[in-house]
KOLROMAR-15591 format. One line per 5 residues: their letters; for each residue x, y, z of C-alpha. Coordinates in Angstrom, 2 decimals. Example, Ala and Ser with C-alpha at 12.3 -4.5 7.8 and 13.67 -1.06 7.14 Angstrom:
# KOLROMAR-15591
AS> 12.30:-4.50:7.80; 13.67:-1.06:7.14
This chain:
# KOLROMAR-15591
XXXXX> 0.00:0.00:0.00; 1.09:3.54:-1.10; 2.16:6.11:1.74; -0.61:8.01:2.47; 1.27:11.11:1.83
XXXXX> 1.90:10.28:-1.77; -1.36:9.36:-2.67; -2.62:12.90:-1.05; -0.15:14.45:-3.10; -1.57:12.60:-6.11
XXXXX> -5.24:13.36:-4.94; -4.04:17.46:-4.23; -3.32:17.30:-8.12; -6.24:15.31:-9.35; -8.84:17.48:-7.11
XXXXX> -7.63:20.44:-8.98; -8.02:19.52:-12.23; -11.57:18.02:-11.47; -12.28:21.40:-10.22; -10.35:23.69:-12.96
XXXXX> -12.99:21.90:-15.44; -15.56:22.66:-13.17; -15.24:26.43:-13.04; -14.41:26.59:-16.35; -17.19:24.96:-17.88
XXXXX> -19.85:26.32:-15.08; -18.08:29.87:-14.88; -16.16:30.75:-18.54; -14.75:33.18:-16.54; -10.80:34.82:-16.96
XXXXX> -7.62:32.77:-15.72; -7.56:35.26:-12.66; -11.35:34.70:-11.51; -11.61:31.32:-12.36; -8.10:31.14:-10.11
XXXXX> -9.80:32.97:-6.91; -12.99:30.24:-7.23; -11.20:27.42:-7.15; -9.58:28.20:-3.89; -13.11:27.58:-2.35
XXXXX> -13.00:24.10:-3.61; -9.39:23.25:-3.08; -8.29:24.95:0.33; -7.34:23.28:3.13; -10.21:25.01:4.90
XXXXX> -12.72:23.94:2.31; -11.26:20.02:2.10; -11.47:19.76:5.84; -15.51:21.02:5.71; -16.14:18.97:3.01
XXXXX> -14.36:15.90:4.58; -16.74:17.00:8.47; -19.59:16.86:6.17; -18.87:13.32:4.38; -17.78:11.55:7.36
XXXXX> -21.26:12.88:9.11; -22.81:11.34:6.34; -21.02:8.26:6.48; -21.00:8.60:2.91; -16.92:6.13:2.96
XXXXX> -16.77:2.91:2.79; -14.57:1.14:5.10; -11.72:0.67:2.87; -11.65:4.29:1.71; -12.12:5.19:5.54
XXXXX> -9.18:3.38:6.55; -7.01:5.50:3.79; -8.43:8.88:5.54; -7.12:7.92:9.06; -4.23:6.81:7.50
XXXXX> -3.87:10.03:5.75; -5.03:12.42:8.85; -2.69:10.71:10.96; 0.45:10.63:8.70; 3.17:13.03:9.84
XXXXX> 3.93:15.34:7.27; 7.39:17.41:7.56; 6.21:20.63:5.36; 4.42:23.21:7.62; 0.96:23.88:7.19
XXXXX> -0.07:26.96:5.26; -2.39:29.98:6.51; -4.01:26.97:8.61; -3.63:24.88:11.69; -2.76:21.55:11.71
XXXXX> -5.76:19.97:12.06; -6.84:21.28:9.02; -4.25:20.59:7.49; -4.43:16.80:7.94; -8.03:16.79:7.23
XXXXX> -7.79:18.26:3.67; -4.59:15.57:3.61; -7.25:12.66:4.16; -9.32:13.63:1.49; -6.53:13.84:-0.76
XXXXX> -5.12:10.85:-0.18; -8.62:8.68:-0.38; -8.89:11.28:-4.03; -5.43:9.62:-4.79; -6.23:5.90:-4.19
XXXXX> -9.42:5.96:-5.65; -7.76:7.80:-9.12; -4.25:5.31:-9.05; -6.72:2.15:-8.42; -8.92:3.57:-11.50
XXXXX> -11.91:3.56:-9.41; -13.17:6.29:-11.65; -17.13:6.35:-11.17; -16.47:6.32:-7.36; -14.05:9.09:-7.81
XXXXX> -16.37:11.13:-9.54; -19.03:10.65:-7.11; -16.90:12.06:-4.35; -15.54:14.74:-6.73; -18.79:15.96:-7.26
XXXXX> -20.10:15.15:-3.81; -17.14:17.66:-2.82; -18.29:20.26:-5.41; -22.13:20.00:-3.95; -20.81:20.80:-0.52
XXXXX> -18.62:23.47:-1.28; -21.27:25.57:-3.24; -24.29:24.75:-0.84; -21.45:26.22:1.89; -20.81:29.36:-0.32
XXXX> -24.26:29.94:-1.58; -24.81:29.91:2.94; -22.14:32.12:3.87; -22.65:34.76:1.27
């Protein structure tokens, strides 16, 4: 089984392009806008609502609930960024279950989550203004 910290670094890359084609298809927006909307999607902050939210839901199975712990618990030695560390290692579970579910080409679950993810991001932006 992968590290958990290189398939979160595979699902940091995947999320974004899931959510570039988002925006870009939903928004048709410039490079610069389309930039500052993503961020809502992909932030630590965001990742680590979305992740309260799915887990509340118990929307995992227990395969892709073992890779979250795995992933929340695995000791990264970069420093968080413009969040604490819990937050931090919640947005690193959801990347890494993003990561095993893409490098074990479990697409249609993948996109479920993906768009799962999407769902509660824009219900949480529509909400806070």
């Amino acid at each position: 089984m992968l590290n958990p910290l290189s398939l979160a670094y595979m699902g940091d890359s995947i999320l974004d392009t899931y959510i570039r084609k988002h925006i870009i298809i939903k928004i048709k927006g410039k490079p610069n806008r389309l930039h500052q909307l993503s961020k809502q999607y992909v932030s630590a902050k965001g990742q680590a609502y979305a992740l309260n939210i799915l887990l509340e839901e118990s929307f995992f199975n227990e395969e892709e609930f073992e890779i979250i712990q795995r992933g929340r618990n695995a000791k990264s030695h970069t420093k968080a960024k413009n969040t604490d560390i819990q937050t931090y290692r919640k947005s690193s579970a959801i990347e890494a279950v993003i990561g095993y579910l893409f490098l074990t080409d479990e697409t249609e679950r993948l996109e479920v989550l993906i768009n799962r993810i999407i769902n509660i991001t824009e219900e949480r932006v529509n909400t806070d203004g």
